[in-house]
C-alpha positions in Angstrom: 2.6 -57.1 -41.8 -0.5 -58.5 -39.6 -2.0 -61.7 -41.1 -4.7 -61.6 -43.2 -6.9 -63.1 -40.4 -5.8 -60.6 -37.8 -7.4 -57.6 -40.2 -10.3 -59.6 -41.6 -12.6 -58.8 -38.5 -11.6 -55.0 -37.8 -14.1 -52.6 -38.8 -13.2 -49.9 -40.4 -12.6 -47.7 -37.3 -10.3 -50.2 -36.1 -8.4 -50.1 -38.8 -8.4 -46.2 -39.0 -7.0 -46.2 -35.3 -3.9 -48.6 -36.3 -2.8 -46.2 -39.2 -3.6 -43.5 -37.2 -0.9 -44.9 -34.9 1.2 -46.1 -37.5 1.2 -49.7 -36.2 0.0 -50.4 -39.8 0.1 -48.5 -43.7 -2.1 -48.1 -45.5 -1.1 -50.8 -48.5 -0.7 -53.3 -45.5 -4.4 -53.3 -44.8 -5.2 -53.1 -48.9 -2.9 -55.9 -49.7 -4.8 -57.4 -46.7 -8.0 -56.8 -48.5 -7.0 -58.1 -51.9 -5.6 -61.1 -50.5 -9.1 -62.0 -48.8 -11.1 -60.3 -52.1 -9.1 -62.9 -54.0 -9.6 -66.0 -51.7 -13.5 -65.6 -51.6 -14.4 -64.1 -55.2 -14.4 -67.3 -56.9 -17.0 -68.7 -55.0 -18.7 -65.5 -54.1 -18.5 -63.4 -57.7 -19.3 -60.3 -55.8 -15.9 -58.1 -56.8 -16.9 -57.5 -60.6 -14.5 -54.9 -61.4 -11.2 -55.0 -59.5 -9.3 -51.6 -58.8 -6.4 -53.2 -57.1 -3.3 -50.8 -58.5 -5.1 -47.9 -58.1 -5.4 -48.9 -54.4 -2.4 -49.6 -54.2 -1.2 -46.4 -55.6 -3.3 -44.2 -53.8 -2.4 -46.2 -50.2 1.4 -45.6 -50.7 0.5 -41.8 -51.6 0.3 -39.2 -49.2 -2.5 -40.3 -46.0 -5.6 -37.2 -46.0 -6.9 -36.3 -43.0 -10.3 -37.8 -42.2 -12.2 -40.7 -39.7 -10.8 -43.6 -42.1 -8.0 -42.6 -43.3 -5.9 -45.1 -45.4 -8.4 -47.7 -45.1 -9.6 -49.6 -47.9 -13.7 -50.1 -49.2 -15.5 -51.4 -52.0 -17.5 -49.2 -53.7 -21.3 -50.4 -55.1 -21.5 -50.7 -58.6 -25.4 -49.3 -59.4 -24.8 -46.5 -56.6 -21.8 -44.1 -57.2 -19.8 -43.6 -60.7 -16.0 -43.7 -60.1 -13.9 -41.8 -62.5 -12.5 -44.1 -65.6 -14.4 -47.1 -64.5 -17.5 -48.5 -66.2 -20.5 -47.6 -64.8 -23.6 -50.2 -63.9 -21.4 -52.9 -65.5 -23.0 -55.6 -63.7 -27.0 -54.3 -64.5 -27.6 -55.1 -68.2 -30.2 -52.1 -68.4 -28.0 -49.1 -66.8 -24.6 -50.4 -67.9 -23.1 -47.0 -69.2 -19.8 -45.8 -70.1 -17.9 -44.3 -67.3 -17.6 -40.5 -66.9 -14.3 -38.3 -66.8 -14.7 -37.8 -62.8 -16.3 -39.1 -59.9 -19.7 -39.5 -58.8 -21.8 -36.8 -57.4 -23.0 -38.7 -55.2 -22.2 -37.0 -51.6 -21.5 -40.5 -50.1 -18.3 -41.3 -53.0 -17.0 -38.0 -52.4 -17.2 -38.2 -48.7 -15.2 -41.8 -48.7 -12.8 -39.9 -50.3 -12.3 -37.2 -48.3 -12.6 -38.9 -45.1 -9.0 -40.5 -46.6 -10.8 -44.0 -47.4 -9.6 -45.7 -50.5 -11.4 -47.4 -53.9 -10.4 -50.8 -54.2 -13.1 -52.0 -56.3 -16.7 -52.5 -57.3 -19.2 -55.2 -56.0 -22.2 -56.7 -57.9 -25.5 -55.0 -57.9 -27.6 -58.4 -58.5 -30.7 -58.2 -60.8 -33.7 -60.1 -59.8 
């Protein structure tokens, strides 16, 4: 596996080439991203709702076709519902149950299908 370092600054077209070329999977660069969520959410409470095993259950599943495939994102919390996960948690006046499938929202399902995958939600900050 790269170090955590190496993949830290690699866009995510960078890091679409490499799995593209199989010089890395898929859960390398999501365990990659955990690690660094991990190191920096104490300080920087941004990663509210962590969806670490689904990422790692989608990124050792079959790779879709797409720009980005097999690499890893965070998805906005206020901005797209994902299936099974609580929905505005972070925004005391939208927080909402989740719904049984995944946002309408043409940019969630277009993450998807472009082979990108979920590894959590980041705060939507109220001011």
């Amino acid at each position: 596996m790269r170090g955590l370092d190496d993949l830290a600054y690699l866009d995510a077209t960078a890091q679409a080439e490499l799995v593209r070329k199989k010089k890395i999977k898929p859960i390398e660069l999501v365990e990659a991203a955990i690690e660094r969520i991990e190191s920096l959410n104490p300080t920087l409470n941004a990663v509210v709702t962590p969806l670490y095993e689904y990422a790692r259950q989608k990124a050792l599943g079959p790779i879709p076709e797409g720009p980005f495939s097999g690499v890893p994102f965070l998805l906005k919390d206020f901005l797209a519902e994902f299936a099974g996960v609580r929905f505005g948690d972070e925004a005391s006046l939208i927080a909402l149950p989740s719904g049984p499938r995944h946002s309408i929202y043409p940019f969630m399902l277009n993450q998807v299908k472009k082979g990108k995958r979920g590894k959590g939600r980041w705060r939507y900050r109220e001011e």
